[in-house]
KOLSE-708920 format. One record per residue (C-alpha): residue in three letters; y, z, x; residue number from 1. Coordinates in steps of 0.05 Angstrom, whole numbers, plus 5000, padded with zeros to 4 digits. Layout:
PAPA rest    y    z    x  nr
PAPA  ala    Y    Z    X NUM
...
***
This chain:
PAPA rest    y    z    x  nr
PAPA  unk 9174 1609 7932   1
PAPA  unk 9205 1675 7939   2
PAPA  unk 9175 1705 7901   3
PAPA  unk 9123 1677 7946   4
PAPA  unk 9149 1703 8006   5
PAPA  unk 9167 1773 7966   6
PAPA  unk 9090 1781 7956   7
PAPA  unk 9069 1760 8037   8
PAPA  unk 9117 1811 8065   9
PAPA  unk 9097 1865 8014  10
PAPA  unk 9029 1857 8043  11
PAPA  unk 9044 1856 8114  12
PAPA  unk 9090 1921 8096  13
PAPA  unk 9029 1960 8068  14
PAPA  unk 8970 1922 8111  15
PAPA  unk 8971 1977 8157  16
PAPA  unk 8961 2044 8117  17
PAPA  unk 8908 2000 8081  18
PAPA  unk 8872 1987 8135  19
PAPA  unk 8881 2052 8170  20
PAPA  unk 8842 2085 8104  21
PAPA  unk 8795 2034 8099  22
PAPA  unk 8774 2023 8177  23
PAPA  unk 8736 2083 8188  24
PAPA  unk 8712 2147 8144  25
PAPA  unk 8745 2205 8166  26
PAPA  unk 8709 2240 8226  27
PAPA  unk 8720 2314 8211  28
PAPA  unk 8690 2329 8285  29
PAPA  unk 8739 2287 8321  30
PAPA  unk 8800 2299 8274  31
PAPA  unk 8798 2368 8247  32
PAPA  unk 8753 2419 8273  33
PAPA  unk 8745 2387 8351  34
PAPA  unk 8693 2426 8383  35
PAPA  unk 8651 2381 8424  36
PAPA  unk 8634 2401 8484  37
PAPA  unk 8653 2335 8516  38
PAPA  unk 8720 2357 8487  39
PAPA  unk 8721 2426 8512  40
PAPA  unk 8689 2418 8578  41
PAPA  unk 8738 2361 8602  42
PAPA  unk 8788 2369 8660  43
PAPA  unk 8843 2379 8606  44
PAPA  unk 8829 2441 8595  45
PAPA  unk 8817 2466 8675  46
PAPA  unk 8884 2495 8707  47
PAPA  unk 8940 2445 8707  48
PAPA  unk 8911 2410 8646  49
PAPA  unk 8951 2406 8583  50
PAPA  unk 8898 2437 8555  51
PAPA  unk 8895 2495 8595  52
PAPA  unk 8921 2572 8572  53
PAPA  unk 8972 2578 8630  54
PAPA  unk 8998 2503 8622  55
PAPA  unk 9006 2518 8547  56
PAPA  unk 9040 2585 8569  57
PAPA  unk 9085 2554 8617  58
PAPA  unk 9104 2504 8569  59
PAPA  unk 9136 2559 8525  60
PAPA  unk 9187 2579 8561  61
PAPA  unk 9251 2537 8594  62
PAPA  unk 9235 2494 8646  63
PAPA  unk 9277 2535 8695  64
PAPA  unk 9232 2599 8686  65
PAPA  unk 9207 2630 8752  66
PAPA  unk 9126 2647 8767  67
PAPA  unk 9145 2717 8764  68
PAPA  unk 9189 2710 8682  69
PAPA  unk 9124 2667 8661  70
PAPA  unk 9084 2731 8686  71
PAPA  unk 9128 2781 8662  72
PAPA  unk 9124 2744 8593  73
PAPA  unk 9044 2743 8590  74
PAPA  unk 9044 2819 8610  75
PAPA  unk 9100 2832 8559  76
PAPA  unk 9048 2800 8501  77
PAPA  unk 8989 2840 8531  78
PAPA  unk 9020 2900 8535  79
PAPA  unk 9037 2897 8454  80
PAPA  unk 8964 2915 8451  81
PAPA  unk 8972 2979 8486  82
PAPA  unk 9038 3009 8475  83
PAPA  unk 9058 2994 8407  84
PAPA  unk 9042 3056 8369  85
PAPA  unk 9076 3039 8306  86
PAPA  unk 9097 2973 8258  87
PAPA  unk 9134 2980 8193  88
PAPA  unk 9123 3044 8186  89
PAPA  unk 9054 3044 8198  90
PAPA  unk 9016 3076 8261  91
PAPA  unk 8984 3030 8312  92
PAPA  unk 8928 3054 8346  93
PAPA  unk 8934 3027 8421  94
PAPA  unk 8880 2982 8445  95
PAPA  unk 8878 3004 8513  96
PAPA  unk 8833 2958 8544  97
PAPA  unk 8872 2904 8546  98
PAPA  unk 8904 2936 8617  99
PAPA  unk 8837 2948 8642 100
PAPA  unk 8791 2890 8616 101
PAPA  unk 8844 2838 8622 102
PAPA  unk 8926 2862 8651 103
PAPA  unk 8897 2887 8723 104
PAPA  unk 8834 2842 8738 105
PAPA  unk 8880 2789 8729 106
PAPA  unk 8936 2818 8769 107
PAPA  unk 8890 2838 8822 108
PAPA  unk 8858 2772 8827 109
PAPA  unk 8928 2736 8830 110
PAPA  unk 8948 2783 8887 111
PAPA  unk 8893 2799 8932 112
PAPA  unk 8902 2876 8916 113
PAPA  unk 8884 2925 8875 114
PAPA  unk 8943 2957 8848 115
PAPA  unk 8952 2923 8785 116
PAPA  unk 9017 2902 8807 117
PAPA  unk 9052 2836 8826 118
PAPA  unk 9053 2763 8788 119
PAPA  unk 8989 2736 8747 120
PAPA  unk 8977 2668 8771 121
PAPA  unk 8968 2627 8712 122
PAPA  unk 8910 2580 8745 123
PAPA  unk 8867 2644 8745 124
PAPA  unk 8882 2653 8673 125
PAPA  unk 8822 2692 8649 126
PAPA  unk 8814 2641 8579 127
PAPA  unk 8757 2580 8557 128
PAPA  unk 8788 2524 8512 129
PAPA  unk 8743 2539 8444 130
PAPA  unk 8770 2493 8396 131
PAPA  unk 8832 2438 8384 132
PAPA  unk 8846 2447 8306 133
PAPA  unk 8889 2397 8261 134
PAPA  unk 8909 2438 8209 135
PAPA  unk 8943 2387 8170 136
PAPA  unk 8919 2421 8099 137
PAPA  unk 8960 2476 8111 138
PAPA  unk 9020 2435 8100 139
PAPA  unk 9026 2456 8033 140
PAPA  unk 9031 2532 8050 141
PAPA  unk 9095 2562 8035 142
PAPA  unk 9112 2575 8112 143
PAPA  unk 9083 2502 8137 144
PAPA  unk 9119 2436 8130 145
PAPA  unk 9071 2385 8164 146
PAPA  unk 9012 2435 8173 147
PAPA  unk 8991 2470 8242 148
PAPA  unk 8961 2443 8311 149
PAPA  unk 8918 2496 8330 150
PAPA  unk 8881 2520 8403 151
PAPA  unk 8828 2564 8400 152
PAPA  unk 8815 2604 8461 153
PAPA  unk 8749 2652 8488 154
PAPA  unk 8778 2713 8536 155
PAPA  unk 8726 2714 8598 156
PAPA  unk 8703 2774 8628 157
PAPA  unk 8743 2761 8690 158
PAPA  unk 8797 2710 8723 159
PAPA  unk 8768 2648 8748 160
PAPA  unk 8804 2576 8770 161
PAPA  unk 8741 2547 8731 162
PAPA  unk 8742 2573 8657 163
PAPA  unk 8692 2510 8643 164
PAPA  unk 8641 2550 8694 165
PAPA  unk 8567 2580 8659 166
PAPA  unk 8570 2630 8703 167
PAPA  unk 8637 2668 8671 168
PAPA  unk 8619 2688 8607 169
PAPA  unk 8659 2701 8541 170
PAPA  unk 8675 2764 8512 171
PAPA  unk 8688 2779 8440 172
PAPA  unk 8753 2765 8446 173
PAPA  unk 8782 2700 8420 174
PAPA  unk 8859 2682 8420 175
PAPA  unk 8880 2622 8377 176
PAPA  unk 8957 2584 8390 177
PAPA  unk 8986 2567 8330 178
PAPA  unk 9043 2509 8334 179
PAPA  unk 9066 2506 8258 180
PAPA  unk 9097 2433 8253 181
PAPA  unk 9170 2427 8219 182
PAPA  unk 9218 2376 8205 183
PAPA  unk 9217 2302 8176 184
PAPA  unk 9188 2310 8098 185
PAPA  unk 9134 2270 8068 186
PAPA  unk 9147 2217 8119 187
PAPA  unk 9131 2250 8179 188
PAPA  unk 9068 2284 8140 189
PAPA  unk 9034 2210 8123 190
PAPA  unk 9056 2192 8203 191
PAPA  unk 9022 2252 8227 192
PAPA  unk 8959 2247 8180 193
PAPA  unk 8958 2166 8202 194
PAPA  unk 8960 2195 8273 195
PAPA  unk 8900 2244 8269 196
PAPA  unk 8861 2194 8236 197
PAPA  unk 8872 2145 8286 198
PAPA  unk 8841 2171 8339 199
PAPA  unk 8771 2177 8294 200
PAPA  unk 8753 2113 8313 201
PAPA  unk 8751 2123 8388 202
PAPA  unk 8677 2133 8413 203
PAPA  unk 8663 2202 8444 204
PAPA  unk 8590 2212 8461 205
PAPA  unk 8545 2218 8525 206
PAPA  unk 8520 2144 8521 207
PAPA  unk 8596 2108 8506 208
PAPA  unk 8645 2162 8540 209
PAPA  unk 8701 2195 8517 210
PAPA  unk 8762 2164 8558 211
PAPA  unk 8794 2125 8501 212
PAPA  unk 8783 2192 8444 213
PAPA  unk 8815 2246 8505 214
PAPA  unk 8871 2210 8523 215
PAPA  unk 8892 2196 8441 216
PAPA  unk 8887 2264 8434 217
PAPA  unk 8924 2286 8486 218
PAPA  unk 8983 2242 8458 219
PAPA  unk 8984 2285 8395 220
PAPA  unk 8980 2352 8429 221
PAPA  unk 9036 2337 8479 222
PAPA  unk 9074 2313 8426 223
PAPA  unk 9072 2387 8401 224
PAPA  unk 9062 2440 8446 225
PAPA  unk 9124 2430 8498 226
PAPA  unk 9167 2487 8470 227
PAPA  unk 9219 2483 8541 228
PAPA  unk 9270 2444 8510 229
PAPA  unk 9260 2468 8433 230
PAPA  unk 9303 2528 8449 231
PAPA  unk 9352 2510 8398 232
PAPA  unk 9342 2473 8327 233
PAPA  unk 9339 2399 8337 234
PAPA  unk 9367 2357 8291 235
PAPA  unk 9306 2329 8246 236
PAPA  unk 9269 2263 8241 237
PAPA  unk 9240 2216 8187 238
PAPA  unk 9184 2192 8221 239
PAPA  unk 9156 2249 8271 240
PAPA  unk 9148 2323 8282 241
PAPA  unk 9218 2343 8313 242
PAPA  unk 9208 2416 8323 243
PAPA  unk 9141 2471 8327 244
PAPA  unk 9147 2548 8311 245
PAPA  unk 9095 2592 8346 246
PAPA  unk 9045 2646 8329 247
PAPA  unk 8986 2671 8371 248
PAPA  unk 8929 2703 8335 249
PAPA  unk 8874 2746 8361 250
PAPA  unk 8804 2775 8334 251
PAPA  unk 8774 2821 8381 252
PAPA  unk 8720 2882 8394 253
PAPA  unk 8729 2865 8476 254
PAPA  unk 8789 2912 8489 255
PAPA  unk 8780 2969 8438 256
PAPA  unk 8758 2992 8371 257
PAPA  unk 8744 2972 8317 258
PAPA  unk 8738 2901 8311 259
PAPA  unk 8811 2880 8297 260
PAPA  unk 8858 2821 8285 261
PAPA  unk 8925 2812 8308 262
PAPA  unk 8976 2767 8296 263
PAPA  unk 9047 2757 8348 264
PAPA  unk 9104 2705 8335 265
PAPA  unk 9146 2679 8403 266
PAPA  unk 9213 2698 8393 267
PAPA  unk 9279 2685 8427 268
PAPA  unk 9314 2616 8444 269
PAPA  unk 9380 2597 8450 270
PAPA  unk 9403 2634 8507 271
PAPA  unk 9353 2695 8484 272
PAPA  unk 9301 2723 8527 273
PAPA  unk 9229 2692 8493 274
PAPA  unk 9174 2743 8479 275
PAPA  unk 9117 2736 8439 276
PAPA  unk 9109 2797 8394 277
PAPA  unk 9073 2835 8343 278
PAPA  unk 9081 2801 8274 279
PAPA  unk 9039 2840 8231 280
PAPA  unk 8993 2804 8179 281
PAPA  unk 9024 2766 8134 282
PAPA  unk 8972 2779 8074 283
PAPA  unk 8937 2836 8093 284
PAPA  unk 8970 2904 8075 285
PAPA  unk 8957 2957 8119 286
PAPA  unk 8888 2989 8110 287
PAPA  unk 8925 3061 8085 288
PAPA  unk 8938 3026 8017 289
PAPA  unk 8865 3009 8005 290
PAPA  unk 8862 3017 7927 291
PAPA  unk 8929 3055 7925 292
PAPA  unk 8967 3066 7860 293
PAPA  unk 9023 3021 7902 294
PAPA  unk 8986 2968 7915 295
PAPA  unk 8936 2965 7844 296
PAPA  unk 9001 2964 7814 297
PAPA  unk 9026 2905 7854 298
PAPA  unk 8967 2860 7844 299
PAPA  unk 8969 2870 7764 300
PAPA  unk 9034 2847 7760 301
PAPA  unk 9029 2789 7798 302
PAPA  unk 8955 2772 7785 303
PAPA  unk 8972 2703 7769 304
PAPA  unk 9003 2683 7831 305
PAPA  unk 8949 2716 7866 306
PAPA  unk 8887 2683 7830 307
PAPA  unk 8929 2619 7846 308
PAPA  unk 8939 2642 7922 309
PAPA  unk 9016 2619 7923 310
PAPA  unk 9041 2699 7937 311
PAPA  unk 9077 2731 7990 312
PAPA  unk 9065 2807 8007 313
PAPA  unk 9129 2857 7998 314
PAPA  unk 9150 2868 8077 315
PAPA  unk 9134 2935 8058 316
PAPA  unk 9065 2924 8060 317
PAPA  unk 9048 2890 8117 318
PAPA  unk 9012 2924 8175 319
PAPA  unk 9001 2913 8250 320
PAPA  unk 8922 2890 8244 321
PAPA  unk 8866 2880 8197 322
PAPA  unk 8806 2919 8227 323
PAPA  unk 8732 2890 8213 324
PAPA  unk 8673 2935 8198 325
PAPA  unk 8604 2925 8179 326
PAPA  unk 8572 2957 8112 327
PAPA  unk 8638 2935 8066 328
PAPA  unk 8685 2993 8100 329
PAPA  unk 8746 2957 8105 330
PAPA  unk 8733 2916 8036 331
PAPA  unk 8791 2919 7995 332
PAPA  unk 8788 2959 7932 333
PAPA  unk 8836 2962 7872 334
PAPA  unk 8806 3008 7819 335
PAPA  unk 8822 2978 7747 336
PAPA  unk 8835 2906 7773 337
PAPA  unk 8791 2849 7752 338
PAPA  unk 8731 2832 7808 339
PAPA  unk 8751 2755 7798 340
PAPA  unk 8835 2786 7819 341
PAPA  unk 8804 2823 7863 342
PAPA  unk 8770 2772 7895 343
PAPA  unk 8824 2731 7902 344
PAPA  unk 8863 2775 7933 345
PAPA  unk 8814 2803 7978 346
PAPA  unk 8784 2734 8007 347
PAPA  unk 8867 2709 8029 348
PAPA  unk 8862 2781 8074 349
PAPA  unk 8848 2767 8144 350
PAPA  unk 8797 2821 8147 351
PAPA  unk 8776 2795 8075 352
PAPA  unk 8765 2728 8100 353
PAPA  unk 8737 2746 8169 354
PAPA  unk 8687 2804 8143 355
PAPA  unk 8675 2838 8076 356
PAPA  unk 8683 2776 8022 357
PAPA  unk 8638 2733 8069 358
PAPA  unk 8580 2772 8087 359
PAPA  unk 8540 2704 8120 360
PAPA  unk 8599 2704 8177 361
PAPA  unk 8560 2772 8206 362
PAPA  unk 8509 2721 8245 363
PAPA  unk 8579 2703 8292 364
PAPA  unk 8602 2764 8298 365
PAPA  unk 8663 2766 8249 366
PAPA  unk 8685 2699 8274 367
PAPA  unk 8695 2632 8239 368
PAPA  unk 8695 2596 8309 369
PAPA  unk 8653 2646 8348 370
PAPA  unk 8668 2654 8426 371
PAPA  unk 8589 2641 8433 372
PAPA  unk 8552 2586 8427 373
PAPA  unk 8571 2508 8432 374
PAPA  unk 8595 2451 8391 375
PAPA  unk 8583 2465 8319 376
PAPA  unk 8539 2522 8326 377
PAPA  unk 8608 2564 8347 378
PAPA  unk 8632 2558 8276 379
PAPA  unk 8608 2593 8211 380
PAPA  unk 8571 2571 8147 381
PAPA  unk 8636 2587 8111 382
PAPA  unk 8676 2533 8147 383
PAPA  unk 8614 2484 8166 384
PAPA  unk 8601 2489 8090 385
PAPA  unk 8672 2499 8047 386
PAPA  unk 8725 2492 8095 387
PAPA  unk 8715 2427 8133 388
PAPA  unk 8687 2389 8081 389
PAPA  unk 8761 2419 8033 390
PAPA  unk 8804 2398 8098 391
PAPA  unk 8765 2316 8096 392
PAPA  unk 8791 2314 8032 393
PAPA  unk 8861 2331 8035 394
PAPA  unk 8861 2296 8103 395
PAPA  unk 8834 2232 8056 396
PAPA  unk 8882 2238 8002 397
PAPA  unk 8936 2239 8049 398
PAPA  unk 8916 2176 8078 399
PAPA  unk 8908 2136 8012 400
PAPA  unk 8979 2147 8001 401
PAPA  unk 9023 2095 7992 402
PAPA  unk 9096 2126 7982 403
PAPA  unk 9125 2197 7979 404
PAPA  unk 9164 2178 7920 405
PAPA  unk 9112 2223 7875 406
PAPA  unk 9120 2286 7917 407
PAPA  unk 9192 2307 7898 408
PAPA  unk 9210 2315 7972 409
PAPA  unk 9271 2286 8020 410
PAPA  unk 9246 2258 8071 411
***
């Protein structure tokens, strides 16, 4: 009889995660790469939505932040663009547009003037909602504990209170938020891979709606993105995501040349002013050591943590950007190295990835979730074809796990 009774409650204990695996296939559409326009186009993402730029903004910064530190913190990120003429040793050349394609129309527009002066109003915040991204493979990276929530954002060519509006188009300019989930072990990576699933299930179409698929999804991106009271390290959970780091990335032709990325962390907290500021690349060098002795010499040493992709660049040779150019000028050459080392070094570069190593990605404009276009058609061959199908499976494997016991973690 107990043994019985040992047997029932085993069942009810793992009941759940079997039928959360078995209910439904995973959706990649609705739970990894969301780009539906029923998604994108909903009031979320118009000012005062969660999923609006200047609520997600606002939401970095302490609740007791005035209008005019929120706008003195955008301008402070903008400006990195324009006035930082060096990184690590490395010159920066200034991207000066960003004062007159984006800083003043949105100051002047805010203001009533035209003195590119004053506080940016936040609902006038010149940026579409692209893209909400689960990231949950990157959770094995060496800098990710329970993967990355990601928001994917088109610059438009001028401040509007309707971002969802035809009539204000995109630029080549898109800007993607980056919350980096920590805390909690395995146990809070099966929660938050149970979570993401979840809401798969929930219709989303023309014909049935959306209401039930939204408002689960907002649940997981509130969870997430409300930085105000994260100031300081909280202490860490078993079950949930306690605590989200930052970065804001960029890929642009809109506000200078050539096309470039950039990447920015926030920094600050605990009694410290918060700024968002220019990170550098984490595993693209800067382009002056294309095939240099330096870094040739680099690679062959550690060409089998590169081949494997589990490498971190010397400081040293991280630069401010990765520029983009068509007809293989920024492709990364290391004379005497193996094309298949090579390869693998070149393709984990963010101009690598975005450019030279994947040709097809030319038809959206150096993009991987293009700022033109809708639903699936924003996003390349390379992710519609590789990435998304790589992220299901990880997202699957995750789910059909039963303990954490074979993972070597503390939860």
């Amino acid at each position: 009889m107990r043994n019985l009774l040992g047997a029932v409650l085993l069942f009810w204990t793992l009941f759940p995660l079997f039928s959360l695996a078995a209910s439904h296939p995973v959706d990649p559409f609705k739970e990894i790469e969301i780009v539906d326009p029923l998604v994108m186009r909903d009031s979320r993402a118009a000012p005062g939505g969660p999923w609006h730029f200047g609520t997600l903004i606002r939401k970095l910064l302490p609740s007791q932040a005035t209008d005019e530190e929120v706008s003195q913190f955008v301008i402070q990120w903008l400006h990195e663009y324009d006035t930082v003429t060096s990184f690590n040793g490395f010159n920066v050349r200034p991207r000066l547009g960003v004062r007159t394609r984006v800083i003043c129309p949105w100051l002047n527009a805010s203001t009533g003037k035209n003195d590119c002066t004053g506080t940016l109003d936040l609902k006038k915040a010149p940026f579409r909602l692209l893209a909400i991204v689960n990231r949950f493979d990157l959770r094995h990276s060496p800098t990710s504990q329970n993967g990355k929530l990601q928001f994917v954002f088109g610059v438009l060519s001028k401040p509007t209170t309707n971002p969802l509006s035809p009539s204000v188009f995109v630029t080549s300019f898109s800007v993607l938020m980056s919350y980096e989930l920590v805390g909690g072990g395995c146990l809070a990576s099966r929660h938050w891979a149970r979570r993401w699933h979840r809401i798969g299930k929930y219709a989303c179409d023309s014909s049935a709606g959306c209401t039930d698929y939204l408002e689960a999804l907002q649940e997981i991106t509130d969870a997430v993105t409300d930085l105000r009271g994260n100031a300081c390290p909280i202490p860490a959970c078993s079950h949930v995501p306690t605590q989200a780091r930052l970065e804001v990335h960029s890929n642009d032709l809109a506000i200078g040349s050539p096309w470039q990325l950039r990447r920015f962390i926030l920094q600050g907290g605990c009694g410290k002013i918060r700024q968002l500021k220019l990170a550098g690349m984490s595993r693209t060098p800067d382009t002056s050591l294309n095939n240099s002795t330096k870094l040739i010499d680099w690679v062959s040493k550690n060409e089998v943590a590169v081949r494997s992709g589990n490498y971190f660049l010397p400081k040293e040779f991280i630069g401010a950007s990765a520029d983009e150019t068509v007809g293989g000028f920024s492709k990364w050459r290391l004379n005497g190295v193996s094309e298949e080392t090579r390869f693998a070094f070149a393709k984990n570069t963010c101009n690598g990835c975005h450019s030279d190593e994947f040709p097809n990605i030319f038809s959206t404009g150096f993009f991987h979730l293009s700022t033109f276009g809708e639903g699936k058609k924003k996003l390349s061959s390379f992710v519609l074809n590789e990435e998304i199908p790589r992220r299901k499976k990880f997202l699957e494997e995750w789910l059909r796990r039963e303990t954490c016991e074979d993972t070597h973690e503390n939860p």
